[in-house]
C-alpha positions as CSV (number, residue, x, y, z in Angstrom):
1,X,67.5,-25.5,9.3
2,X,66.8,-25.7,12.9
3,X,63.5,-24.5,13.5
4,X,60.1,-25.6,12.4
5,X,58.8,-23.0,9.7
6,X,62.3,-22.1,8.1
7,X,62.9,-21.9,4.7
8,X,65.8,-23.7,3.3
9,X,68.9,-22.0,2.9
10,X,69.9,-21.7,-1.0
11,X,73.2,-23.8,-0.9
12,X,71.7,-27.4,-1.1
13,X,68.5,-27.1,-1.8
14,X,68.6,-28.9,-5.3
15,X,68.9,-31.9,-2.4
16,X,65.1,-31.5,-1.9
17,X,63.8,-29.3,-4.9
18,X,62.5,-30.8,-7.9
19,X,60.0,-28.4,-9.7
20,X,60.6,-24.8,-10.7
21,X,59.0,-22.6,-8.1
22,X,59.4,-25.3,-5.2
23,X,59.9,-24.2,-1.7
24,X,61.8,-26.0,1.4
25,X,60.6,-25.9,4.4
26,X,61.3,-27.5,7.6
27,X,59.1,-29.5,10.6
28,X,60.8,-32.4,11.7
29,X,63.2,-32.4,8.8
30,X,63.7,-31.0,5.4
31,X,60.5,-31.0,3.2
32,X,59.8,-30.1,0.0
33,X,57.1,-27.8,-0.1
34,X,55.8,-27.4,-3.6
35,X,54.5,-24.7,-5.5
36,X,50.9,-23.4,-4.7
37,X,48.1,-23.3,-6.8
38,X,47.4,-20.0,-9.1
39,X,46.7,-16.8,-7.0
40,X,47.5,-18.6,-3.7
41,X,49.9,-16.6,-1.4
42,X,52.7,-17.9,0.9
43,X,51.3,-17.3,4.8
44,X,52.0,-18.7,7.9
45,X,49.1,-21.4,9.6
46,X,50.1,-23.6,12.8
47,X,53.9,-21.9,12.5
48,X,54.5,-23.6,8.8
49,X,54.6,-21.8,5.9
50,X,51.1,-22.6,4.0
51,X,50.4,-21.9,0.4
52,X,46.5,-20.6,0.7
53,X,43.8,-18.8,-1.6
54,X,42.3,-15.3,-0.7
55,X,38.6,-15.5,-0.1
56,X,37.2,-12.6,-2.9
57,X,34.0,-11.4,-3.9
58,X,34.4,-12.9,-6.9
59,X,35.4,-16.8,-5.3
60,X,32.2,-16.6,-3.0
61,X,29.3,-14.9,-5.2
62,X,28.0,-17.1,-7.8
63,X,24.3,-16.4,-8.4
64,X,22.7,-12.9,-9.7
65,X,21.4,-11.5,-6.8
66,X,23.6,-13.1,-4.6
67,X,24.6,-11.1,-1.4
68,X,28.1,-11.1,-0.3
69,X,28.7,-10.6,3.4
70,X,31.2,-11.2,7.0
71,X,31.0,-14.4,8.4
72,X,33.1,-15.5,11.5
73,X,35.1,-17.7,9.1
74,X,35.1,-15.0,6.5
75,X,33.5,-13.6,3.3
76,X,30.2,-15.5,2.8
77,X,27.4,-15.5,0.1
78,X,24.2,-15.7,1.2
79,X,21.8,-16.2,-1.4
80,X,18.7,-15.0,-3.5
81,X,15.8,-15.1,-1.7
82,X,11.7,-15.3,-2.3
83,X,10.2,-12.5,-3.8
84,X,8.8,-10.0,-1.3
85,X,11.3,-11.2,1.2
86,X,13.8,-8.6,3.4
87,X,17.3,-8.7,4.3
88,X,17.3,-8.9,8.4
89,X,19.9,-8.3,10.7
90,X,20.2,-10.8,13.7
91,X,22.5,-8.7,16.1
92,X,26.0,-8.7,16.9
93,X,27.8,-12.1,16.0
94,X,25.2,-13.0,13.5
95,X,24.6,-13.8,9.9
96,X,21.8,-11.4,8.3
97,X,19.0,-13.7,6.3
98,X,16.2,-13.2,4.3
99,X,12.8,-13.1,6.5
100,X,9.4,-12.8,5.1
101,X,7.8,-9.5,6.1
102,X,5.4,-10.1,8.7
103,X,1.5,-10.3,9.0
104,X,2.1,-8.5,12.6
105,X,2.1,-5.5,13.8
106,X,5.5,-3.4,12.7
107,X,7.2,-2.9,15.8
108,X,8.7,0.5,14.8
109,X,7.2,1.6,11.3
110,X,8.8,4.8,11.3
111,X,10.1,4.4,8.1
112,X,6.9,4.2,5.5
113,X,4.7,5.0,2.7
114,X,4.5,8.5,2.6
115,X,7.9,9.5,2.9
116,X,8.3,7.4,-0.2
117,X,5.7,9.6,-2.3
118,X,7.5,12.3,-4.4
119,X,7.2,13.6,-8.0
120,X,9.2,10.2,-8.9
121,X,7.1,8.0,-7.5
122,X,3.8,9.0,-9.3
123,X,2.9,6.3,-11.9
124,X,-0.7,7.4,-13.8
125,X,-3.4,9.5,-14.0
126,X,-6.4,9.4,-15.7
127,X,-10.0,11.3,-16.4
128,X,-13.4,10.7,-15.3
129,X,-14.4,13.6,-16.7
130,X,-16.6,12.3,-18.8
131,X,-18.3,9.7,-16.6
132,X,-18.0,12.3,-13.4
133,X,-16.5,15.6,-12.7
134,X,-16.0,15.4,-8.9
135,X,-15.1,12.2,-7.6
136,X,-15.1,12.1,-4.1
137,X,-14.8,8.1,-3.1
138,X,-12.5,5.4,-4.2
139,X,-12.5,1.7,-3.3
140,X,-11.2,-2.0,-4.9
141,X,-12.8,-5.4,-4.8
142,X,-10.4,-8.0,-3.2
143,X,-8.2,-8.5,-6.1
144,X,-8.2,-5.4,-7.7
145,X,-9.8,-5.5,-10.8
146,X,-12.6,-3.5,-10.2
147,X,-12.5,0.2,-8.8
148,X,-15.5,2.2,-7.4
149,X,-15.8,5.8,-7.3
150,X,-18.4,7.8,-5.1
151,X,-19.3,11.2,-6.4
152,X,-21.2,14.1,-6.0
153,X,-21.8,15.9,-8.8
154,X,-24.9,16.1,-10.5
155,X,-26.7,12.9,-9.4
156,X,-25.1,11.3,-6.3
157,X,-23.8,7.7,-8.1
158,X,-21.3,5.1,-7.2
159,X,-19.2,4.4,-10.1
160,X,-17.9,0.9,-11.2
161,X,-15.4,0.5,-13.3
162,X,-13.0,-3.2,-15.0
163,X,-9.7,-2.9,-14.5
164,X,-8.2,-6.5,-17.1
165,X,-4.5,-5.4,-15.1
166,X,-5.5,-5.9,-11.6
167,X,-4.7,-2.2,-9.4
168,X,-3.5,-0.2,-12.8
169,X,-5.8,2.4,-13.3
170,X,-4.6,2.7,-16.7
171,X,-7.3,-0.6,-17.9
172,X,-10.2,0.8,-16.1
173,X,-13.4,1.5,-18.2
174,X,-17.0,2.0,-17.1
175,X,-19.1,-0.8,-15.9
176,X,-22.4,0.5,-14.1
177,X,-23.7,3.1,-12.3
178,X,-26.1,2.9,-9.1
179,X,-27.8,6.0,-8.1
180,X,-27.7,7.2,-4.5
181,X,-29.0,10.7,-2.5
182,X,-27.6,13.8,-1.0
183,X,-23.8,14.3,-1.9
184,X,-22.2,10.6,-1.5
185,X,-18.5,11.4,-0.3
186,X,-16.9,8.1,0.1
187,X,-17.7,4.3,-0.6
188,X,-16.0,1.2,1.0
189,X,-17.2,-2.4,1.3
190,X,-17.0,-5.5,4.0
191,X,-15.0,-8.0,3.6
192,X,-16.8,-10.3,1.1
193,X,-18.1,-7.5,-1.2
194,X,-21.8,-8.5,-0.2
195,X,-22.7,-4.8,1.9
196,X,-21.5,-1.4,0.6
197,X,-21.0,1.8,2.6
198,X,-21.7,4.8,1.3
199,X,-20.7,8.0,3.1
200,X,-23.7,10.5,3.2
201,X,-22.0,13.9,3.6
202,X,-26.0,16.1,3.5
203,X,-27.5,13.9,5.8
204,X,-25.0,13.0,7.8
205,X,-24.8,9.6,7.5
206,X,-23.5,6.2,6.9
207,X,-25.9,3.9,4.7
208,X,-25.6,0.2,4.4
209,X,-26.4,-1.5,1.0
210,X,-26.6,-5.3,0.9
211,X,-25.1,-6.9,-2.8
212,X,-27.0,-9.9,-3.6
213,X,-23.9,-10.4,-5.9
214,X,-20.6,-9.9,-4.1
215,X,-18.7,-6.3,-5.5
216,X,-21.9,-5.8,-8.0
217,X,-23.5,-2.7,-7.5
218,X,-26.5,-3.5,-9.5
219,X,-27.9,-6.0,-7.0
220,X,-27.2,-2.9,-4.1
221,X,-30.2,-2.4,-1.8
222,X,-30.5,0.2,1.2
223,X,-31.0,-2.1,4.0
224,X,-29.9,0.6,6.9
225,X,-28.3,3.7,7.8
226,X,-25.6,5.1,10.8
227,X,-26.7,8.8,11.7
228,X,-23.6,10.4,13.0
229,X,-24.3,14.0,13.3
230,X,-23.7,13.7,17.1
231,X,-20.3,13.6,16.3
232,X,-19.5,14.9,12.9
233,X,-22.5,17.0,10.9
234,X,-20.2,16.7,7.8
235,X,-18.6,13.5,7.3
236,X,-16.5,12.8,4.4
237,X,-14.7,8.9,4.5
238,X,-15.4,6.2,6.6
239,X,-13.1,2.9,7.2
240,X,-13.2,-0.5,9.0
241,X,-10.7,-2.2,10.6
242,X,-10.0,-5.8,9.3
243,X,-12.6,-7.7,11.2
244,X,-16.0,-4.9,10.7
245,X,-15.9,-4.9,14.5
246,X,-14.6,-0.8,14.2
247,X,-15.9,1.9,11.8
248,X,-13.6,5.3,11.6
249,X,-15.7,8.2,10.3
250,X,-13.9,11.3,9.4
251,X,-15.4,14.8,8.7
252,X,-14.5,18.7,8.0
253,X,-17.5,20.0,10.4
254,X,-14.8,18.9,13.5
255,X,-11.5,18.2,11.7
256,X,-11.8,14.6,13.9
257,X,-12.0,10.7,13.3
258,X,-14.2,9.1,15.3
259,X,-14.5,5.3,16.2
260,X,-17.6,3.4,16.5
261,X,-17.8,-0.5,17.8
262,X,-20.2,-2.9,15.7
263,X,-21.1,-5.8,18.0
264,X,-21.7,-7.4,15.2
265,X,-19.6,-7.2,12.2
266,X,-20.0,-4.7,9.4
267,X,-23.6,-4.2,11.0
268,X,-24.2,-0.8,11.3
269,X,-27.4,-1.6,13.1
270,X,-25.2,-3.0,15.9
271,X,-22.5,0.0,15.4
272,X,-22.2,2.9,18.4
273,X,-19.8,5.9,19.1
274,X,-17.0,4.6,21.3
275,X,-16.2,7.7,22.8
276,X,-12.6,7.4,21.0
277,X,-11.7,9.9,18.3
278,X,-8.3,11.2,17.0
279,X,-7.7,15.3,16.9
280,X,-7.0,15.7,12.6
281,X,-6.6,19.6,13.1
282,X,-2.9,20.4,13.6
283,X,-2.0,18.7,10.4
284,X,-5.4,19.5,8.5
285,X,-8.7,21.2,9.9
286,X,-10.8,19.5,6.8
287,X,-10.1,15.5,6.3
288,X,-11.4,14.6,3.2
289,X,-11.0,10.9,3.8
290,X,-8.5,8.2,5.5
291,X,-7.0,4.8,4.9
292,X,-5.4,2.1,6.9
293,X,-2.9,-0.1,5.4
294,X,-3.3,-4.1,5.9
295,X,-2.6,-4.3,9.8
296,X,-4.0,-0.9,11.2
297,X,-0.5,0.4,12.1
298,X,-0.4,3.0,9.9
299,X,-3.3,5.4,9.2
300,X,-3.3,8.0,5.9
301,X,-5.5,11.0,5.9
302,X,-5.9,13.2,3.0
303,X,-6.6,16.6,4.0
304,X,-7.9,19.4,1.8
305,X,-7.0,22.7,3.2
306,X,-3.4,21.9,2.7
307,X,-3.8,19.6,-0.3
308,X,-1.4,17.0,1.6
309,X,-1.4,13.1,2.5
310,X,-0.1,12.6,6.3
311,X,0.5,9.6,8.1
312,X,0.1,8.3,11.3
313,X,1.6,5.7,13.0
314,X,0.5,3.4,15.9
315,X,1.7,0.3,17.7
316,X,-1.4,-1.5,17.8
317,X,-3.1,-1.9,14.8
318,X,-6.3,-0.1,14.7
319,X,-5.6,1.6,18.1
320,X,-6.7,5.3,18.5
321,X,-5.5,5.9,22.0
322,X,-2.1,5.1,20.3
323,X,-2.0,6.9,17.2
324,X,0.6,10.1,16.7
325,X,1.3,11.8,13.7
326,X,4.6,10.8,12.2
327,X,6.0,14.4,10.9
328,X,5.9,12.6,7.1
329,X,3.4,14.1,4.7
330,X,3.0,14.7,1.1
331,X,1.6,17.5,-1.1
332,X,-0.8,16.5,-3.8
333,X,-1.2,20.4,-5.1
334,X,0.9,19.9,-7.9
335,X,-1.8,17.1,-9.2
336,X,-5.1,18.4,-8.1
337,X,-6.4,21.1,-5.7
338,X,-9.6,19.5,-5.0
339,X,-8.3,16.2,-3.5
340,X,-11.2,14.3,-2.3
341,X,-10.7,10.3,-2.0
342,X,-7.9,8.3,-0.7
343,X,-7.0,4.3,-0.7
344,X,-4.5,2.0,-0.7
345,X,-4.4,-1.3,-3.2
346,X,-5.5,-3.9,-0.9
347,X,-3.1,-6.1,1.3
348,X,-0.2,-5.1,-0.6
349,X,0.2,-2.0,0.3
350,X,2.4,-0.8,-2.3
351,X,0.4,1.6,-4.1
352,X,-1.5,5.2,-2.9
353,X,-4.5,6.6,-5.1
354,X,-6.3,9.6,-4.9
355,X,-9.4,11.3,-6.8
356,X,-10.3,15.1,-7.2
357,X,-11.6,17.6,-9.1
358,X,-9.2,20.6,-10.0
359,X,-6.1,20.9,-11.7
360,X,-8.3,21.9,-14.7
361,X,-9.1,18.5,-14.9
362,X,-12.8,18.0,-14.1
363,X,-12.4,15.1,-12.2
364,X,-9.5,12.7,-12.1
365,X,-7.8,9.4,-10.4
366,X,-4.0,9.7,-9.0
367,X,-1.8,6.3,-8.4
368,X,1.4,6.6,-7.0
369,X,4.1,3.9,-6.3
370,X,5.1,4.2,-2.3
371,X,8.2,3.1,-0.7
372,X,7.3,0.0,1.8
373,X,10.1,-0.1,4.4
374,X,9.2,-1.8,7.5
């Protein structure tokens, strides 16, 4: 041998090897170089022959849910995260990791809930037939584990129903009942459960009940009420934004959402039209209500001429002058055709629900599983 790197000719090699499987090589003289470990292969590091082990899937993950990815140094693992957390991508040159979704405003949430409604998606259904045939409302309390219904048939009512599975419409049952005038067509609440709102489509109004019991409706009293038939003479669903600072009313006299300011929050004595409104009527000329998710940057309407949800996206949460229509909708024809009421399940937004009347079902509630890709 002459060279660093070769391997040792066969005549004398018994000089140097002792082990079966043994291999000379030479550096500065004539080495022994014995035999690797099982599964390692014979390569070439710093110009020596090197015994070394292949990096596999197999060597790297050890953990269900492990992910297995490209390092600069080679196959990596990276490793089960939090629940709730996403997979991000840091660029050229860098490791993905697990982040935690954001409480800000999506930068691009293109991809998002209604694109993930279809027939699979849909998780329950139940009657209200017999505690009301035309629901035309539906709201939570803060942790989901009571639902409230507005309706319009027979005597105006908000509805209150237990849920002892907190957002699964499947445990509700009837609690109480609280009476209200002239065709109730959607019901929301502030943030502490202490006012109710109750969407007055014959008079053309928002009314303002204070609770003297957070989220009871038994301890509801009409304190005030938001005449909006300057702007919409048939209004249907009315929202806030996170703070009470912005009410969105939405009606099928106009087809258009309109945004009113509250000086003071969730007091509709303080609350005036803004002179901002959002055109619904290439998509749907008769909302039936609407629904922000948690940060305002996506906005649901359910329309009922085409018996569809559509969403609307916007990069500032809450923003009218921002929001466009996203091209993603959903048909709810196939559950009901008399789709009246539409929410989400609180900060989580994970899950869609919707109440009508037809289908021949007098009056029913619709959840459905979304996808939640930000």
């Amino acid at each position: 041998m002459g060279f660093n790197g070769d391997l040792y000719q066969e005549s004398g090699a018994s000089v140097v090897m002792t082990t079966k499987g043994d291999i000379v090589r030479y550096d500065s003289e004539r080495e022994r170089y014995g035999i690797g470990s099982t599964n390692q292969v014979l390569s070439v590091t710093a110009g020596l022959p090197a015994w070394k082990t292949l990096t596999t899937a197999d060597s790297v993950l050890t953990t269900q849910g492990d992910v297995l990815y490209e390092s600069a140094s080679g196959l990596a693992r990276l490793g089960q995260s939090t629940d709730g957390y996403v997979l991000t991508t840091k660029g050229a040159g860098a490791n993905p990791v697990w982040a935690e979704v954001p409480a800000s405003t999506p930068t691009n949430p293109s991809f998002y809930l209604v694109n993930g409604l279809t027939d699979n998606t849909f998780v329950h259904e139940i009657s209200t037939t017999t505690d009301t045939e035309q629901p035309s409302g539906i709201a939570w309390n803060l942790d989901g584990t009571k639902m409230y219904l507005s309706s319009f048939y027979g005597t105006d009512s908000i509805l209150e129903y237990d849920l002892t599975t907190a957002y699964d419409i499947l445990t509700a049952t009837l609690n109480q009942t609280f009476a209200v005038t002239n065709r109730a067509m959607g019901v929301d609440f502030n943030n502490d459960g202490t006012k109710m709102y109750v969407t007055n489509f014959g008079d053309s109004e928002i009314e303002e009940y204070a609770l003297s019991s957070a989220f009871d409706i038994s301890t509801a009293s009409l304190t005030t009420a938001l005449d909006v038939s300057g702007e919409e003479s048939q209004p249907t669903g009315s929202r806030f934004n996170n703070d009470g600072t912005k009410m969105y009313v939405c009606g099928q006299a106009t087809g258009y959402m309109y945004e009113y300011s509250l000086s003071s929050a969730y007091d509709l004595t303080t609350a005036s039209y803004s002179s901002n409104s959002f055109d619904f009527t290439s998509q749907d000329s008769a909302p039936r209500d609407i629904q922000w998710n948690s940060d305002g940057s996506i906005l649901l309407m359910l329309g009922y001429t085409n018996k569809s949800i559509y969403q609307y996206n916007t990069s500032t949460g809450f923003l009218l002058s921002g929001l466009s229509y996203s091209s993603n909708s959903f048909s709810v024809n196939s559950k009901n055709t008399e789709p009246y009421g539409l929410t989400m399940n609180g900060s989580n937004d994970s899950k869609i629900y919707f109440c009508g009347e037809g289908s021949g079902v007098l009056g029913a509630v619709y959840q459905f599983g979304v996808l939640h890709l930000l």
